[in-house]
N, C-alpha and C positions, 0 to 999 in steps of 0.2 A: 624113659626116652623113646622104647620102642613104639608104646601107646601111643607119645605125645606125634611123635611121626606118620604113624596110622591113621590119627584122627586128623592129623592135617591133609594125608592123601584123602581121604575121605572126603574130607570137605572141597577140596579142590575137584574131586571126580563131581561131586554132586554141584557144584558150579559148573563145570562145564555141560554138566547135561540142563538144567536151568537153561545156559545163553545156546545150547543146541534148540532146545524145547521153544525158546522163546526166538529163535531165527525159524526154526520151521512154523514155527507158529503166522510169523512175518510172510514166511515165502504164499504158507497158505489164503492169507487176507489177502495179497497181492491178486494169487490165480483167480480169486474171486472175483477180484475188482476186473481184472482182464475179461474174464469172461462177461459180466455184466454190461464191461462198457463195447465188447466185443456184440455182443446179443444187439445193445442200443442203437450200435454205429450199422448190422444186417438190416436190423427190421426201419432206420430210418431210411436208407438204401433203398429199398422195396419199396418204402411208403415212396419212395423217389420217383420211382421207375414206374409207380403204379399211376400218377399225376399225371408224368412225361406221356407214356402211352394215354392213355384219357385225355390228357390237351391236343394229343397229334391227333387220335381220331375223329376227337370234335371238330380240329382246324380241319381234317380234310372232307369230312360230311358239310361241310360250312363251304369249304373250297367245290364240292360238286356242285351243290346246289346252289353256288355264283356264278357257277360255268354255266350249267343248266339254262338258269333267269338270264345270262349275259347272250348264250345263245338262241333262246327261247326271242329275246328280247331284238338280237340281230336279226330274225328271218321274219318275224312278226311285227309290222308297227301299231302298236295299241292304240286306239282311238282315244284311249283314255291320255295317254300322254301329247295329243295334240290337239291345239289351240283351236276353239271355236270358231266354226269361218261366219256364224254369224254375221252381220252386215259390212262384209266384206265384197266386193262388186268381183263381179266374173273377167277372168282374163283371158288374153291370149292363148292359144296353142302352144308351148313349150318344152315338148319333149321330142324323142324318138320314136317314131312311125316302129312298130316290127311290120318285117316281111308282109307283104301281103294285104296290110291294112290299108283302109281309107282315110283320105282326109279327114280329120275332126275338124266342122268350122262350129267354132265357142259363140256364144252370144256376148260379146264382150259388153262391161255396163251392169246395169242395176239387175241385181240377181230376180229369176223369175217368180212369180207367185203360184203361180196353178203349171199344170202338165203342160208342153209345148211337145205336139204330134209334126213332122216334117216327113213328108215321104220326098227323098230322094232319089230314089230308084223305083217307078211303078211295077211290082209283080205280074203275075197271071194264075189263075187258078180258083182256087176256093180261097176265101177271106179263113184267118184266123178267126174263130170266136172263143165268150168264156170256158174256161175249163179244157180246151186244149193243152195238147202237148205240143214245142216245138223243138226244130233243131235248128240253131242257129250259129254264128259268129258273131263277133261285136268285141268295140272297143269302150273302156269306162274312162270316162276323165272328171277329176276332183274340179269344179269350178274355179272356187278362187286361185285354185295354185296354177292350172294349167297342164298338170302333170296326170298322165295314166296312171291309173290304181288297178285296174285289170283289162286283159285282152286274150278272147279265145286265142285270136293268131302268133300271142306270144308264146300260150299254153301250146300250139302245134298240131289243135283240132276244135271245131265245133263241140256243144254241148246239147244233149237234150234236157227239158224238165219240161212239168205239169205250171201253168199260169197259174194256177193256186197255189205256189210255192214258194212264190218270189217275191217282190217289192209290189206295191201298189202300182207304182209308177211304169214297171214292166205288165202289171197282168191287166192293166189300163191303155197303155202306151200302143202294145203290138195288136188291141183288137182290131181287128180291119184287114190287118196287113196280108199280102198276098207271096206264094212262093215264091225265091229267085227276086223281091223286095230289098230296099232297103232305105230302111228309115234312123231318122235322128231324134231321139228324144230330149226333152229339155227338162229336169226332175228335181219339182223345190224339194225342199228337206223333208215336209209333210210328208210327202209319199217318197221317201228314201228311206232315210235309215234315223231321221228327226236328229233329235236333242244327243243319242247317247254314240251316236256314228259305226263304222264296223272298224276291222282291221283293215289300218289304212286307210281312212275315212274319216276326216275330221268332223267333232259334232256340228248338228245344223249346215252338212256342206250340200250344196244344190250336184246334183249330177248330171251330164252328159256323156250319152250312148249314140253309137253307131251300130246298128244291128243288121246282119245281114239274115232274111228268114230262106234257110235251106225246103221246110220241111214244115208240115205242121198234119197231126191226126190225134182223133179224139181217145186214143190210146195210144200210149210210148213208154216207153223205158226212162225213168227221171235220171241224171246224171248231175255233174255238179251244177249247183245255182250258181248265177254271177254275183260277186259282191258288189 
């Protein structure tokens, strides 16, 4: 009896170490699977975060360089985005005079074909010729539209430059002209800025100028062209 009870402890100890064996066994597959899926749930995180920042900083390299073109785009008008004045007839005067400036009288009608020289105000002194320097004032105005596209007197000063530097229309238009002058040019597209226009210049637009000639000598200091 005493064996037969021995072997029954026995047996029962070695069951319970089996369902111990076989729960640790459990607990351990569990920590494994926690960690694995722990590991899985970090590293897709990351791949998370690693996206997010990469889409933000593309969106905001993207977001400068719309600011950039949007501002670029506000202080500049691209020739390219405006409409050919091509055979379009010449208008009215329609803008605002700045300070200081003269009448602009437009040749209203069928836009010009060749240079139109006007002297409005007769100078004194020695005539411009080729290859001067001058310093002058002037207002530009787009033909068809009627509107100013540049003005020293807007700018707040005269400009000087060399007549080989500018438009056809200006290093043709001012020969002759005399200091303390002032003349109107009339300037088809040919001798402007033709087919491809400038900034704020539509293609093929005929120009009108008011220039006042301060100064003129066979050496000077170039400063800004007019557009």
């Amino acid at each position: 009896m005493g064996t037969a009870k021995r072997e029954r402890q026995k047996a029962g100890h070695q069951a319970r170490l089996n369902v111990e064996r076989s729960l640790d066994r459990r607990d351990q597959r569990r920590r494994r699977l926690f960690s694995i899926v722990g590991a899985a749930v970090v590293l897709v995180a990351t791949a998370a975060l690693f996206i997010g920042l990469s889409d933000n900083t593309s969106t905001s390299t993207t977001a400068a360089s719309t600011t950039t073109t949007t501002l670029a785009t506000s202080t500049t008008v691209s020739a390219a985005t405006l409409p050919s004045a091509a055979g379009k007839p010449c208008v009215a005067f329609n803008d605002t005079l700045p300070a200081g400036a003269p009448e602009v009288t437009m040749p209203v009608g069928d836009v010009p074909t060749s240079l139109v020289v006007t002297d409005l105000v007769t100078g004194t002194g020695t005539p411009v010729v080729a290859g001067d320097s001058v310093t002058v004032n002037y207002i530009g105005v787009s033909c068809s539209t009627g509107k100013i596209f540049d003005s020293s007197w807007a700018n707040g000063k005269p400009i000087t430059f060399p007549l080989n530097q500018v438009i056809t229309g200006w290093s043709q238009g001012l020969i002759g002209m005399q200091p303390n002058g002032r003349r109107l040019l009339v300037i088809p597209p040919d001798l402007g800025y033709g087919s491809t226009g400038q900034s704020g210049i539509a293609p093929d637009e005929s120009l009108i100028f008011v220039v006042d000639l301060l100064s003129a000598s066979t050496s000077a200091t170039p400063g800004t062209t007019p557009n």
